[in-house]
C-alpha positions as CSV (number, residue, x, y, z in Angstrom):
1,X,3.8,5.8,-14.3
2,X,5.6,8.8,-12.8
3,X,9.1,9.8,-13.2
4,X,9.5,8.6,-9.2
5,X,8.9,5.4,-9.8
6,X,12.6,3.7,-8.8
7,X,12.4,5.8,-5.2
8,X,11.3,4.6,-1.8
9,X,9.2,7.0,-0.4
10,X,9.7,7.7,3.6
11,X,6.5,7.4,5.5
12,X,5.3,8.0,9.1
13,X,3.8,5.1,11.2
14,X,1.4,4.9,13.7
15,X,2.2,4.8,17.4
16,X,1.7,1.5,18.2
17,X,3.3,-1.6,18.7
18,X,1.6,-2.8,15.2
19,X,3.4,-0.8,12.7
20,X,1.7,0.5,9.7
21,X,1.5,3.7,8.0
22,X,-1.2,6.6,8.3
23,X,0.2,7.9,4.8
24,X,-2.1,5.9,2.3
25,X,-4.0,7.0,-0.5
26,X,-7.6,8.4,0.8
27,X,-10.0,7.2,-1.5
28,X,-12.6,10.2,0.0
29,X,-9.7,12.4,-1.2
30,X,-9.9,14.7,-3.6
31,X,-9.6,14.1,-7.4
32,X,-6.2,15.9,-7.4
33,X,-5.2,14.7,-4.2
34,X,-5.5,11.5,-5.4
35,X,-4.1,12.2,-8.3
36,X,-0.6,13.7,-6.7
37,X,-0.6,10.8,-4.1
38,X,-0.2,8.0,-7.4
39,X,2.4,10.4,-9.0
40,X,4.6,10.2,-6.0
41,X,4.2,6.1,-5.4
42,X,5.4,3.5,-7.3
43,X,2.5,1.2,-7.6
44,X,2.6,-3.0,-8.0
45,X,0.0,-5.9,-6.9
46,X,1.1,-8.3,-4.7
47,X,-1.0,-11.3,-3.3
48,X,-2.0,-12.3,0.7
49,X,-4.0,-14.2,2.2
50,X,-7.2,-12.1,1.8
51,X,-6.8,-11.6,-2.0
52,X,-4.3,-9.2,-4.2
53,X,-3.6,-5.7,-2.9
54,X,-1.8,-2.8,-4.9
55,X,1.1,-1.8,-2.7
56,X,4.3,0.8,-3.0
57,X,7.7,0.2,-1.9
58,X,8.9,2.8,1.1
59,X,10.9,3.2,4.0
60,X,9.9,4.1,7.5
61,X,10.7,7.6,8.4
62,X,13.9,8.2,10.7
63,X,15.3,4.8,9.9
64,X,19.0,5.4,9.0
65,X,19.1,2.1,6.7
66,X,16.0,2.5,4.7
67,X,15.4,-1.2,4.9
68,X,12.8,-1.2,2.2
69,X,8.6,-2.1,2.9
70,X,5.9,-2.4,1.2
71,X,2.9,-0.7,1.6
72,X,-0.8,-1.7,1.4
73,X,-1.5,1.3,-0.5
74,X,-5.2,1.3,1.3
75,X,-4.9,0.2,4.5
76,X,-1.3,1.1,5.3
77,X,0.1,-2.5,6.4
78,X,4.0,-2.9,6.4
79,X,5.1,-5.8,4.6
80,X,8.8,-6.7,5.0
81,X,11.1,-7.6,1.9
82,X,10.1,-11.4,2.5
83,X,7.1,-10.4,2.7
84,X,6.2,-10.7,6.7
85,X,3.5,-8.4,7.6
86,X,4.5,-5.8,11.0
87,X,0.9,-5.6,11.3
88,X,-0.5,-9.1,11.4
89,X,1.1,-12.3,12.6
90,X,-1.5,-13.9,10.0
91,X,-0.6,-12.1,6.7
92,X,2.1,-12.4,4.2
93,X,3.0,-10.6,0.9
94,X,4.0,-12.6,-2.0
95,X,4.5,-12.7,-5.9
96,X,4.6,-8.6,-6.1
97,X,4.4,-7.8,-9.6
98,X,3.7,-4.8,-11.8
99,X,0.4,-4.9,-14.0
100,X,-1.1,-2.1,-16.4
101,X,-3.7,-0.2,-14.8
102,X,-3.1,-0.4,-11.3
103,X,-3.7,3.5,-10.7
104,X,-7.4,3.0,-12.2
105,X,-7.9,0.4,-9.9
106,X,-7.1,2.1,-7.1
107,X,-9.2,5.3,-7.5
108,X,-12.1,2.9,-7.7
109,X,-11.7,2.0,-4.4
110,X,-15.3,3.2,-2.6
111,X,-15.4,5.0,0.6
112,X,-17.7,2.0,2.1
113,X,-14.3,-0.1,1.2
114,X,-12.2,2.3,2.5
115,X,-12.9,2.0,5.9
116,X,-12.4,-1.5,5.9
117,X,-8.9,-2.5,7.4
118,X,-9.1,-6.3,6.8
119,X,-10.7,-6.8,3.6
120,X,-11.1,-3.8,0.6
121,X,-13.2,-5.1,-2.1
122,X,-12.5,-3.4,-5.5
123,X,-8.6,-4.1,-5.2
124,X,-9.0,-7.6,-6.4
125,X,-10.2,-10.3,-3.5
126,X,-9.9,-13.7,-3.7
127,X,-12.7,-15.2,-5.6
């Protein structure tokens, strides 16, 4: 767990009426690259209706409030604090949680999976 752990990091979104975020972790990414993305986000699992995904709380850049997201730390989806998703009228974040481990997890992502914005297999789908 990094020492940055309490702060919402400020991303950039997509142009596009969908929001969502093109700062995600890159699972192509180099090893250090990886590495420094985790150390700057605060990472918890959350569930939706296509199975658990590790997201990280943030803020979209240029919004004077901050009103805090979360993240899909893979595919970028913006989840509001009730958990409404600004990407999909058909997904919903609930029961975020934090759980040992969740930094392994995520650098076990593949690249086949990482190209996949509706389902990533290796975060935890439903069974």
């Amino acid at each position: 767990m990094s020492s940055n752990q309490n702060e919402i990091v400020e991303v950039r979104v997509a142009e596009s009426t969908l929001l969502y975020s093109t700062e995600v972790f890159v699972p192509t990414g180099t090893k250090e690259n990886k590495n420094n993305w985790i150390k700057k986000h605060a990472l918890y699992i959350g569930d939706t209706e296509l199975g658990e995904r590790i997201v990280t709380p943030v803020c979209i850049l240029g919004d004077v409030n901050k009103n805090p997201l979360w993240m899909d730390t893979v595919t970028g989806s913006l989840y509001t604090a009730k958990g409404n998703c600004l990407s999909s009228s058909h997904l919903h974040l609930t029961n975020v949680r934090t759980e040992p481990g969740l930094d392994i997890r995520l650098k076990k992502v593949s690249t086949e999976d990482a190209g996949r914005k509706v389902k990533v297999r290796g975060i935890g789908d439903k069974k």
